[in-house]
N, C-alpha and C positions, 0 to 999 in steps of 0.2 A: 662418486657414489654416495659421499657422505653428506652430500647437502642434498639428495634424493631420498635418502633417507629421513632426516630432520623434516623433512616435507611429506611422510608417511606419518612420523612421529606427534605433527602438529595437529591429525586430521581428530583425534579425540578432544582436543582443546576447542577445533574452530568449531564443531559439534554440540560442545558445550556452551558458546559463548554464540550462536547461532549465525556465524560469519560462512563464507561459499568460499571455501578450498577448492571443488571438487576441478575445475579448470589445472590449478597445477598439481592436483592430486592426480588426475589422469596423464600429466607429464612426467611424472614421478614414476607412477605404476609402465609407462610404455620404456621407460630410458632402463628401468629395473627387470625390461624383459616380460613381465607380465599383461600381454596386448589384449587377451581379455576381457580383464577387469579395466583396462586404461579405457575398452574403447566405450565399453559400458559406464563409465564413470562421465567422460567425455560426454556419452549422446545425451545423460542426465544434465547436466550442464547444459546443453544444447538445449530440451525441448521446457527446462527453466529460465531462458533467457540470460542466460546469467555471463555477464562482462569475462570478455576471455576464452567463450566457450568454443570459438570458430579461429583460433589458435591454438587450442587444444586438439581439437579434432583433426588438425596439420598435422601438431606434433605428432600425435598418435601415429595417424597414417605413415612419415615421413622415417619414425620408427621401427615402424613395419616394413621399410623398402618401398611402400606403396603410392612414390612420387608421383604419380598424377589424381590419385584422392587428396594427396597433402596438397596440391600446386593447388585443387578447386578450392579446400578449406585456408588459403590462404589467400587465394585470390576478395574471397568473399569476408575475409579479418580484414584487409587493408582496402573497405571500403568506408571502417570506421576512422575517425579523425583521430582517435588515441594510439590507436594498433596501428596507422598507416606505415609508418618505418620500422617497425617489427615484423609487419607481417610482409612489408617488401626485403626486408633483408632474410627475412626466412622465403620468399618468394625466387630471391635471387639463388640460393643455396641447392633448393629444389631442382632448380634450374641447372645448375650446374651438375648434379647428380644426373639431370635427363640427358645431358651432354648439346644443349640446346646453348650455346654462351654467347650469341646476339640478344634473345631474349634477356641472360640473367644480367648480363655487363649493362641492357637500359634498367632492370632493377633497381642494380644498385646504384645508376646514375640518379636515380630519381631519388633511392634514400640518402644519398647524397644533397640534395640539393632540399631533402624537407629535413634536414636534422642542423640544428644550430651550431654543431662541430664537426670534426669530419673524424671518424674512427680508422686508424690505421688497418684496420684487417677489412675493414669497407672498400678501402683502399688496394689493398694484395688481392681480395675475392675480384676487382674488377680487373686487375694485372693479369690473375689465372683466365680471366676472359677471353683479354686479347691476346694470352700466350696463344693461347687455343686459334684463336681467328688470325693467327701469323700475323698479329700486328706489334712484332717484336719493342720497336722505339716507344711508341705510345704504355707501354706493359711496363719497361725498364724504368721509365719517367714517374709512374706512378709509383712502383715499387721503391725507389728515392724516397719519393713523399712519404711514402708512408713510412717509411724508418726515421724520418725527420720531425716526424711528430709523436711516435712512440715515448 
């Protein structure tokens, strides 16, 4: 809550200094409960172009419960080259919320394979995969790794 705050708190400085908060300003205002002002802030974002704003508009949704507006606004982040393993690993998450875990387990196979290291919780999110798809050995295997690299 309190680094959601310090990201409400910033939004008079970036104001000032005429920098574009409003992407995790609208992450802010959705994780703080106020959907709103997040989603309004977000679609500002959005019809300014402005880098991040089609992650924002995930977030918000994904905020809301509203996993298949956040799956489209994430589908459509990880079409850029910067967002691609953000927005697959929030792609993958979604996924898993929809209870959909062939889909999110190739997610996060793939932010796997575009990320230079490999993230232990990248790791356990694709385990809860194949808990799910009774593919018990393959889950247990991974779950290993990923405590070995913790």
């Amino acid at each position: 809550m309190g680094r959601y705050q310090e990201v409400l708190e910033l939004e008079e400085e970036a104001r000032r200094e005429n920098l574009s908060l409003e992407p995790l300003l609208a992450v802010a205002y959705a994780r703080l409960g106020n959907w709103g002002r997040a989603l309004s802030i977000a679609e500002e974002a959005l019809q300014a172009k402005q880098p991040g704003a089609e992650m924002a508009m995930g977030h918000v949704y994904f905020e809301e419960k509203e996993y298949e507006l956040a799956l489209e606004w994430y589908e459509a982040a990880a079409k850029y080259g910067n967002q691609r393993s953000v927005a697959l690993r929030a792609t993958g998450k979604t996924l898993i919320c929809l209870g959909d875990y062939p889909e999110a387990r190739a997610a996060y196979e793939a932010v796997i394979r575009l990320t230079p290291f490999v993230r232990p919780d990248d790791l356990l999110q694709m385990a809860t995969c194949l808990h799910h798809m009774v593919q018990e050995r393959a889950a247990t295997e991974l779950e290993i790794l990923a405590h070995e690299k913790e």
